[in-house]
C-alpha positions as CSV (number, residue, x, y, z in Angstrom):
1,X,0.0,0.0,0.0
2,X,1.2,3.4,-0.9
3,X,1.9,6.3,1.6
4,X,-0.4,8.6,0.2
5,X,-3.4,5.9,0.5
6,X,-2.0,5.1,4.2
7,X,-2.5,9.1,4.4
8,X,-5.3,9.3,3.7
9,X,-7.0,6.1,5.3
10,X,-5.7,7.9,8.3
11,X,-7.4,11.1,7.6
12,X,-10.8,9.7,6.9
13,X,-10.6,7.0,9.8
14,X,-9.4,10.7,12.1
15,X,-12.2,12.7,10.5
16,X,-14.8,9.8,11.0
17,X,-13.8,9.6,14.8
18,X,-12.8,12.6,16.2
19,X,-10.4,12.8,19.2
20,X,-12.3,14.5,22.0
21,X,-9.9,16.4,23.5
22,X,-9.7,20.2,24.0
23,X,-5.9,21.7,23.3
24,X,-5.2,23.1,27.1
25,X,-5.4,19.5,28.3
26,X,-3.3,18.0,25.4
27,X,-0.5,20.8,25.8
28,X,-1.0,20.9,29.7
29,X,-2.7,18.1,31.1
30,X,-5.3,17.8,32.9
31,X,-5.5,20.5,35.8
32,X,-5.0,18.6,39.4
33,X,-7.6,17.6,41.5
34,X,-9.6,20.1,43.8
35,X,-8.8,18.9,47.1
36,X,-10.8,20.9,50.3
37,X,-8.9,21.8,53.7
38,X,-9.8,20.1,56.5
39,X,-13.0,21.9,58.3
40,X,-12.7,24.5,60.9
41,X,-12.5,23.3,64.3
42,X,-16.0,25.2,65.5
43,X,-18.4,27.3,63.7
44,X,-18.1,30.7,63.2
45,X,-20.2,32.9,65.8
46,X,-21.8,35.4,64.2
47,X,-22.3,39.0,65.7
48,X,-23.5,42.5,65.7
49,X,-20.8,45.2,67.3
50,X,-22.7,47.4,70.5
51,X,-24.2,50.4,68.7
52,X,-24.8,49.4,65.2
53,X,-28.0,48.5,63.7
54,X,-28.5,44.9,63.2
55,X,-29.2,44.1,59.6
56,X,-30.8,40.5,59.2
57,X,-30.1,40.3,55.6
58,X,-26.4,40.5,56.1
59,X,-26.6,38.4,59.3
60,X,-27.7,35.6,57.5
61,X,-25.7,36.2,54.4
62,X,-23.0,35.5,57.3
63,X,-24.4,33.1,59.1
64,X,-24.8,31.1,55.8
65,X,-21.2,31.5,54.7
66,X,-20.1,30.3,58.1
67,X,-22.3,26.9,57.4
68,X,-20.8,26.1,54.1
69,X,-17.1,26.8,55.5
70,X,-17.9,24.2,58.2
71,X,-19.1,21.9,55.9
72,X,-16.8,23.2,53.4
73,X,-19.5,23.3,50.7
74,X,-19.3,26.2,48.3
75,X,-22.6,25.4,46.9
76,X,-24.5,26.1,49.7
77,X,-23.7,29.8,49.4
78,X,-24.3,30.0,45.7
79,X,-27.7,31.0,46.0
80,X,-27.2,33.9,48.0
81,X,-24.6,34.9,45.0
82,X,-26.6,37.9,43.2
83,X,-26.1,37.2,39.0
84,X,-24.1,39.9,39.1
85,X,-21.4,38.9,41.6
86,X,-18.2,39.6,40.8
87,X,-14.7,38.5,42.0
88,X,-11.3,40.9,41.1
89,X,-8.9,39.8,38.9
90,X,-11.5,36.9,37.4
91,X,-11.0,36.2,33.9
92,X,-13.8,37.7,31.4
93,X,-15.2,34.2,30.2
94,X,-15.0,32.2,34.2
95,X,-18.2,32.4,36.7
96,X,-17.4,34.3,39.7
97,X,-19.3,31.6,41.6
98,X,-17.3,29.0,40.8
99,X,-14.2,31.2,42.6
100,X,-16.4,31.2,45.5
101,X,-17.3,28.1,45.8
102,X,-13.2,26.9,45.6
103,X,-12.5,29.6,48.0
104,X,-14.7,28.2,50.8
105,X,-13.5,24.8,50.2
106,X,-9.8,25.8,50.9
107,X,-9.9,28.9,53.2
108,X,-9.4,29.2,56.7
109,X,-12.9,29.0,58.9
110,X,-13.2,32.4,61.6
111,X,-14.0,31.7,65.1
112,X,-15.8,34.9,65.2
113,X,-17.5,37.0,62.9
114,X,-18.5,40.7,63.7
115,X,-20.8,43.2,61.8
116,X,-18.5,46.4,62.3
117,X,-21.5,48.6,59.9
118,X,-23.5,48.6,57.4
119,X,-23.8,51.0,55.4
120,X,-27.1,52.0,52.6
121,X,-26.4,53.6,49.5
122,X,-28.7,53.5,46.5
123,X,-29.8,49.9,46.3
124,X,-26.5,48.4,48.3
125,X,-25.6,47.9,51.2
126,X,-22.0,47.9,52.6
127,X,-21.0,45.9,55.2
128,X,-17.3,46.4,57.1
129,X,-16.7,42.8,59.3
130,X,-14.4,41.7,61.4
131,X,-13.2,37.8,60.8
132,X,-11.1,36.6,64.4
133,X,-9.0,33.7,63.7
134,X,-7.7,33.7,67.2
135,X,-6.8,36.1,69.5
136,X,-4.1,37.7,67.8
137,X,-5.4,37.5,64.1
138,X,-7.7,40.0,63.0
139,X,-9.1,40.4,59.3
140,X,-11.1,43.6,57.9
141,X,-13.3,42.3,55.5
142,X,-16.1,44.3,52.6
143,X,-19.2,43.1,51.4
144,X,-21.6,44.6,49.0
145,X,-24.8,43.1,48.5
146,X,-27.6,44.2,46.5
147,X,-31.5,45.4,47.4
148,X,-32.5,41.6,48.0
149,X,-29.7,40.7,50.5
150,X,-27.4,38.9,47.7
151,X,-23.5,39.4,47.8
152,X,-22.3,41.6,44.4
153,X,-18.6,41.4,45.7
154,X,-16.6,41.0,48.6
155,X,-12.7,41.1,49.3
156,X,-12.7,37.7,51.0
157,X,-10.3,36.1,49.0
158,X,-7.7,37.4,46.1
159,X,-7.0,35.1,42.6
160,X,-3.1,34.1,42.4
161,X,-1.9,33.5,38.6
162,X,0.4,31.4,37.9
């Protein structure tokens, strides 16, 4: 048999029965399994500082997250994820949610969480929080959520490239 029939055998046989295979894998590999921390040792304790209003929207936005980082399932918060969330730094085509969802499957769990304001502007409200990892570890963290109580962005966690 002639090379250029082999050639073409294998063209038709690789046209008939496509490979199904993107090119980032092939050049790459596949990307390494998701693997989630261990869980926190308690559940986060959600609270109000003396003096500010309490807000129940963003108290059980809180409370919620504090759930899914002791179960360490992202998807429970996903609903409370307005369509418009955003994360910083997220490339153009990715969902923001799924950067949430990893997030809480791999980030340290608070002992305490404290509502420090909240802030209404427009149809959002800002919230300033304090996450206590112990008794020398102190995090500021933002949220914005929207009119129905649903988190637009937040400065929990930054993406890494590379």
């Amino acid at each position: 048999m002639s090379p250029t029939i082999r050639v073409a055998i294998l063209a038709i046989a690789l046209l008939a029965n496509p490979v199904h295979a993107d090119w980032k894998s092939f050049f790459h590999g596949d990307p390494p399994p998701f693997v989630k921390a261990p869980p926190p040792k308690q559940l986060a304790r959600v609270s109000t500082a003396p003096g500010v209003q309490p807000d129940p929207q963003v108290e059980s936005f809180l409370r919620a997250f504090a759930d899914a980082l002791m179960a360490r399932e992202g998807s429970m918060i996903v609903p409370r994820l307005s369509e418009r969330y955003t994360v910083d730094g997220a490339p153009d085509d990715a969902k923001a949610s799924d950067f949430m969802v990893q997030a809480i499957g791999k980030m340290p769990g608070p002992e305490r969480i404290v509502i420090r304001s909240v802030e209404a502007s427009g149809g959002t409200r800002i919230a300033k929080t304090e996450f206590h990892f112990g008794p020398d570890n102190m995090k500021l963290k933002t949220f914005r959520f929207d009119a129905d109580g649903k988190l637009l962005e937040s400065d929990l966690f930054s993406l890494r490239r590379g």
